[in-house]
Each structure stands twice: as C-alpha cells, then as structure tokens.
N, C-alpha and C positions, 0 to 999 in steps of 0.2 A: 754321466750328464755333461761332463767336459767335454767328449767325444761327440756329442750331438749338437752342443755349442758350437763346436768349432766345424760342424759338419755343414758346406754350403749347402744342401736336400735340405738340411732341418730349416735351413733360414730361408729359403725361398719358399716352402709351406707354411710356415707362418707368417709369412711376407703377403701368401697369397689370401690365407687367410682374415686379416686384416683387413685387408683391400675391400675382401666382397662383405663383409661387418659394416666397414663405410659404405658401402655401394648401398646394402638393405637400407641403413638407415636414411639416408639422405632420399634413396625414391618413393618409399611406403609414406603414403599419408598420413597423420594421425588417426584416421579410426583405424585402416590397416594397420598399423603400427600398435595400436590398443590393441588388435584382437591376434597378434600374435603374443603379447602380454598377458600374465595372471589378470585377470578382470577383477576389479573392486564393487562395492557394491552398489546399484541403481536407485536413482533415488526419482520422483516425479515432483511438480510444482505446477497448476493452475493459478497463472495471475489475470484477474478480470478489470475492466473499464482501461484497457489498453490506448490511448487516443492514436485514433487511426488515420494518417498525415496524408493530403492530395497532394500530387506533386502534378502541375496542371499551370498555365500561363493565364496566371488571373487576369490581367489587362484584356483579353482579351476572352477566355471562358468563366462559364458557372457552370458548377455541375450538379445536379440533384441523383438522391438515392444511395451516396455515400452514409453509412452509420460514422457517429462519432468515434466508437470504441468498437474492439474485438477481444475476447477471450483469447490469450494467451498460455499453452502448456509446454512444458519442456520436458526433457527426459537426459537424465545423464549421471554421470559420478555428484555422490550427492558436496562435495567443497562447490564445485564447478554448480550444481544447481543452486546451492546457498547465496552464492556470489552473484549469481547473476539475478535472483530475483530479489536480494536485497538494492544492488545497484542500479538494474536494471540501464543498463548504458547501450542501450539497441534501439531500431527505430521500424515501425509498422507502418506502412506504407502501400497506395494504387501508383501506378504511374501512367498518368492519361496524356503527358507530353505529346505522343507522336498521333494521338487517336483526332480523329474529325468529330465533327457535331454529329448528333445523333444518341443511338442507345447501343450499348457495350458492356458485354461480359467481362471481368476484370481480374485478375489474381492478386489477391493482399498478399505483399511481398515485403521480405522482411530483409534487415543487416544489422551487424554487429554483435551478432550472437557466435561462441564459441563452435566450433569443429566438432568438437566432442560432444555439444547437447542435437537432441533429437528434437525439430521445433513445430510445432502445429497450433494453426493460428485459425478460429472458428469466428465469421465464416471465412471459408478456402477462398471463394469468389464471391464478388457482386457484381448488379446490374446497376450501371446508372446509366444518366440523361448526360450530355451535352452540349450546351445550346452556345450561342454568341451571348456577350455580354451587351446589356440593353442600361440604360439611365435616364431617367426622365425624372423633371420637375413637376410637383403638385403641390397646389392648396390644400390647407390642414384644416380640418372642420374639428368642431368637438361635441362628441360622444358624453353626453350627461348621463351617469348611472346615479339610480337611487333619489332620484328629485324628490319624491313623495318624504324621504327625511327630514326636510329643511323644516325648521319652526313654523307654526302657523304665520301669515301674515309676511314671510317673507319673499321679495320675489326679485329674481335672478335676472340682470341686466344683460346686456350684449357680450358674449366672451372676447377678450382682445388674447392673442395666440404668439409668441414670440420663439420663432421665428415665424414670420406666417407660412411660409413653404419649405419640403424639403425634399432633399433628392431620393430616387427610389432606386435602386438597382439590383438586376436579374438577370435570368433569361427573357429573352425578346418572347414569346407564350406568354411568362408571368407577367413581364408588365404589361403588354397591350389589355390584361386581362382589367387589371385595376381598373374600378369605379368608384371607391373612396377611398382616402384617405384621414385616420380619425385618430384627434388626440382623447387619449381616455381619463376623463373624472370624474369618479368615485365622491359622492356628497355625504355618505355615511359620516356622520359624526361630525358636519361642517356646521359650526356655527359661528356669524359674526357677522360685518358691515362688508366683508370681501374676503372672497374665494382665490387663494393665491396658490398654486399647485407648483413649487420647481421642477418635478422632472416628471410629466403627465406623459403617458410609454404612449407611441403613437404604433396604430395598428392600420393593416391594408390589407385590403375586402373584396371579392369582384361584386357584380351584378348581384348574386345570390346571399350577397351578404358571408361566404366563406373566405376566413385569413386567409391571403396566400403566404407562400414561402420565398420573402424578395428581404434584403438590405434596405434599411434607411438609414438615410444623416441627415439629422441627427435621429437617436432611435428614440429620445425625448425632446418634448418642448415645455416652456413654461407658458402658464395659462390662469389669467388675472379673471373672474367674473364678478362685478360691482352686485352687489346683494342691497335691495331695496324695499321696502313695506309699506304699498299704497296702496288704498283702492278709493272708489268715488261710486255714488249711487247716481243713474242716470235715469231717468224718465225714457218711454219706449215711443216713437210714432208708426203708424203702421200706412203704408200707401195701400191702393188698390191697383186690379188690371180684370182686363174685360167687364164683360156687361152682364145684369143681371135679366132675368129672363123678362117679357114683357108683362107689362101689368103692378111689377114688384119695384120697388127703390128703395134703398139702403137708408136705413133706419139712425145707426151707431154701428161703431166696431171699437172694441174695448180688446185687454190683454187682463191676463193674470197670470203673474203680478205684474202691475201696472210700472214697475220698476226693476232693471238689475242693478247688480254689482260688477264694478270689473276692478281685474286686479292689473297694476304694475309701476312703476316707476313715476314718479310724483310728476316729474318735469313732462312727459307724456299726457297725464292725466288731465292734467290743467285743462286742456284743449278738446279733452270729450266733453261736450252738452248732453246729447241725448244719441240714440240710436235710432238710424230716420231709415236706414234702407233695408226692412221687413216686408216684405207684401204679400196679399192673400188674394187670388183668384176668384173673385165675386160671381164668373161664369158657372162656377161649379154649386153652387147656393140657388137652391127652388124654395128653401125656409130658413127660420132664425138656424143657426148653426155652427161649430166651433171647429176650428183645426190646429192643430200643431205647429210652431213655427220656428226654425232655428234660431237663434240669434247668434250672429256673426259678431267676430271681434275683432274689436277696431284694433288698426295697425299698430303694433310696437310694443301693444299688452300683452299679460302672460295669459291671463283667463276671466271667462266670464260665470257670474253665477247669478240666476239658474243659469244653464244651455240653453232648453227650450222653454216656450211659454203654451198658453192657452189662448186664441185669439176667438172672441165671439163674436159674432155677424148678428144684426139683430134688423129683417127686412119685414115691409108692411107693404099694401094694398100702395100703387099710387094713385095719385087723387092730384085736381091740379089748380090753379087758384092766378084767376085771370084781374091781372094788374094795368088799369085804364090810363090813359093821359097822362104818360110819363113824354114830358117836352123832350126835341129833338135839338140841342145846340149846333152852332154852326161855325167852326174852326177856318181861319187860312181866308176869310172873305178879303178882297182887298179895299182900303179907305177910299171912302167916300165914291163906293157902291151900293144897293138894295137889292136884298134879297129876296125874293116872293117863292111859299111853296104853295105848288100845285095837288104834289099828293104826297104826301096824309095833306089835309087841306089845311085842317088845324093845326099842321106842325107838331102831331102830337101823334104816338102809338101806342098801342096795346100788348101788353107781354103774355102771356100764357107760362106760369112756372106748375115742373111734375115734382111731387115729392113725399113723401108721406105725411099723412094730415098733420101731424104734430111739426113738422118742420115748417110747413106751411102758414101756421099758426102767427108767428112772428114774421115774415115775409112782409112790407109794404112796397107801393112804387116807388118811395123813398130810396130804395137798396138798390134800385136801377139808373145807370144812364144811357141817354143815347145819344150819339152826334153823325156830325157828317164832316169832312172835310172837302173844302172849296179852294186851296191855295192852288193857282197857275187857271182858275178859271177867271174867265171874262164876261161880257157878255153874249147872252142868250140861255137858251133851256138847257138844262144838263141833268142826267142820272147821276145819283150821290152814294155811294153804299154807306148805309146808317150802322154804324160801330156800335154793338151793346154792353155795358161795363153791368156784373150781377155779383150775387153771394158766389163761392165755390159750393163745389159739389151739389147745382143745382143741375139742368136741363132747364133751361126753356126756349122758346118761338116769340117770333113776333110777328104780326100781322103786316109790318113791311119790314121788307129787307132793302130798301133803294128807296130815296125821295128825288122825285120829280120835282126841280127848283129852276129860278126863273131869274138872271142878274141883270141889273140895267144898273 
C-alpha cells in the first residue's frame, strides 16, 4: 500500500478520478442526477381552487374567459410533495403582457415549484377576450323586489340613492352594451315609517334585461325610501267625444262605482278632487249601453282602486222644445246714441233647443241669453252677430243668427 502511495500512476488516477466525480456532478441536473440515484418512493397530490393570477396591464386591458381557479397535481418524492402542498409557495399564472386585443389561446404557467416535482395544471390552456379598457359614468335607478310584502295601507315615497351615480368599467363591447343601471331592494320583511338599506349591491343589465360582466364603484349604494299610508276617496267625471247618431241625444252617463280610491303620500293627496279625464266615444252608441273604462292615476300616487270602472250611456229619441221671446241685449252702444232694430223687429228671438224629453222638461227661455255687441259702431245700419249664452250639453238654433240695427 506504501508502494502505491508513493507511486506518481497511483496519484494521478485518482487525481483523475476525482476530477470527472466533480465534472458529473456539477453538469447533470437534478432529475438526471436523481435517476442515476436509488429512486425513493413516488408519492402524487391534487390540490384544487388554485387562484389563477392575470398578469395583463390593467390601466389599460380587461380580459374576459379567464376561470378564477385551476386544479393543481404534482408528482414527486413524497417529503418534497408533503412540503409543497402543505406550503404551497408557487404561483399559477396566463401571461397576456405582450398579446393585443382580441381572442387568444393561452398556456397556464406555472413558478416556484421544485425541479424534482412532475407539475400538471388542468386546464393546460384557455381561451379569453381582450378588449381596451372602457369607464363611463351612470345614474342609479332602484330595482324594488317584493313590494307586494309591505303592510297593507303602506305606500313607498320617491327613493333618494346616495351616491346617485357610479362609475362602470369594462370592455368597450360591455359597456356600450349597458342600458341600466339598478340598485337592488329586497322589501321582504321591511317594516316601518322608512326604508333605509346601507349597502343595496347595484347590478347592470343590457337592453334584454341580462347582467353583464363589467366593475362598478362603488359595487353598493345606500338607498333611503320614505314609507307612507294614504289614500283619499274621489268622485269620477266622465267627458264625452263625437256625436251620437241622428235622431238620438244622450240621456245620462253614470259610472260604477261612482267613486275610487287612490293610494299614496298624504302631501300628494291633498290636491286630488276628483278624476275628470275619462272619456267615452258616444259615436260608437245606436242604444242605452255600457263600456269599460280605465282609470288613470294621477301623478306621484302609487295606485288606484278599482282600475277600471263600468261607464253607462243612457240615450233617448230627440224631441225638441221651441223657446219664444228671449230679448236680445245690446253691449259697447255709445252715450247718448239710439238704437233701432230692424230685424228681429221686436228685438226678440226664438231658440229651438234638441234633447231628450225629460231634459227638456225643465228647460225655459229663462236659461237663455242673447246679445249683440256695438262698441266702435256709429252711425248708420249695421249687421250685429247675436251671441247665445244656454245650459251645456244642449244643441240648439236660433231663428236669427245677425240683427239688422239702425244707430243715430
């Protein structure tokens, strides 16, 4: 052994030796390196809800069709699996930095994971969107669920919305799409003098009424609605429009019920009397006969009861009832002139009123006037047109429409 000690051959073979020891070890990678190694034993790990990180220049992109999460499996010596799925100190990852707007196939890419583990990340690829990033401001409306809850008798004032607007942000697609914007409140189980909601989730809708998928700030607002119990009983008027056929004239026209209710806020209410603009088509009437009518509600109430009514038409035969020597006054004469008429001679006309007998019943020449006015006339003969003041809802004629009159 001394002899081979001291032998320069022996020490330059183990000299050489050495050398290429360091040389393997220092080029072979660790898995090389493992598998010229006894092998230990393999162990596997599924970790799932992995959050799966955009790396992407927000200021300026959004991206849609990223998933939050990816299934996570590993493969390796099972310390080296233990460790990493307990710490889990790696990071799941798209890299869209260098990509343009549009749509794109992607690889989820992964770091921080050991040499030694074998890593498969489900899904391999995605497809997303890439658009510009888009913000616009909107007015906030609110979205009442569940109204039909509230107490009888109670009724819901103006909502006041704080903030009233908010900003939306997207893809330029998504927002142009936007057609509301809606704070949402849920009445279920609201009872009291006011509806005060702090953090009412506000949602955005296109045309079709479908959420889209955009940012808002804020993503709630708060939302005050004054809660009030009024109503007031109002009497109904009903107008007319066109004519009834010849021969016929409207009798009455009555409703049933003769009265609604409407509900809402006392300070409103005050200022309804009555319900005056209903009308019913008298053209469409050859007998007595009833129709359907909506009733419209008045501004700033919540409802009216009933909806609709019954409106009856009750027409007769006309008949017509000639009213004699109703004098003709004389307006506008100037002092210290005389007047003379020529024709009517008597200064007096005849009216002709149409109507059904029973209306005509109370009717005298009493209920008529007639005049002329003469102001800016002087002397000589002049046509007058003779003014007729009557009941409404009659028709009638007179036998002159113009007196021939005579100033000096």
């Amino acid at each position: 052994m001394d002899k081979w000690l001291k032998s320069p051959w022996f020490i330059r073979i183990i000299s050489l030796l050495l050398a290429i020891g360091l040389y393997v070890s220092v080029s072979l990678s660790d898995n090389e390196a493992s598998a010229l190694l006894p092998k230990s034993s393999s162990e596997t790990a599924t970790m799932s809800n992995i959050p799966l990180q955009v790396r992407i220049d927000e200021e300026k992109y959004v991206v849609r069709g990223v998933p939050q999460t990816v299934n996570v499996s590993i493969e390796g010596s099972g310390g080296i699996v233990t460790t990493t799925e307990r710490v889990r100190a790696f990071n799941v990852f798209v890299d869209l930095e260098k990509l343009e707007p549009g749509k794109h196939d992607v690889r989820v890419q992964h770091q921080g994971f050991s040499n030694n583990l074998s890593v498969n990340i489900e899904p391999q690829t995605i497809e997303v969107v890439i658009e510009e990033r888009a913000t616009k401001e909107f007015n906030t409306e609110v979205d009442i669920m569940n109204q039909d809850q509230l107490n009888e008798g109670m009724i819901l004032g103006e909502p006041v919305v704080d903030p009233e607007t908010v900003e939306v942000t997207g893809g330029k697609s998504e927002v142009n799409k936007i057609a509301m914007v809606k704070a949402i409140v849920d009445l279920n189980k609201i009872d009291g003098k006011k509806i005060s909601i702090d953090n009412a989730p506000v949602k955005v809708y296109d045309e079709q009424g479908n959420e889209l998928n955009v940012f808002v700030d804020p993503s709630t607002v708060q939302v005050d609605i004054p809660v009030e119990g009024g109503q007031k009983e109002v009497p109904l008027s009903v107008q007319t429009k066109g004519e009834l056929p010849d021969g016929l004239s409207l009798q009455s026209i009555s409703t049933k019920p003769e009265t609604v209710t409407v509900f809402g806020q006392e300070s409103l209410l005050k200022d309804v009397k009555e319900i005056s603009n209903l009308t019913v088509d008298l053209s469409s009437f050859e007998k007595d006969g009833s129709v359907e009518i909506d009733i419209p509600l008045p501004s700033g109430l919540t409802r009216v009861e009933p909806s609709t009514v019954q409106a009856q038409i009750d027409v007769e035969e006309t008949v017509e009832k000639m009213l004699e020597d109703i004098p003709v006054q004389v307006n506008g004469l100037e002092e210290g002139r005389d007047i003379t008429f020529i024709e009517p001679e008597n200064q007096a006309i005849t009216v002709t009123v149409m109507g059904t007998e029973k209306q005509l019943q109370e009717i005298t020449a009493e209920d008529f006037t007639a005049t002329i006015d003469v102001q800016g006339y002087y002397e000589g003969e002049f046509d007058a047109e003779i003014q007729i003041n009557g009941p409404e809802g009659f028709d009638y004629t007179a036998n002159f429409n113009y007196a021939r009159v005579q100033i000096e």
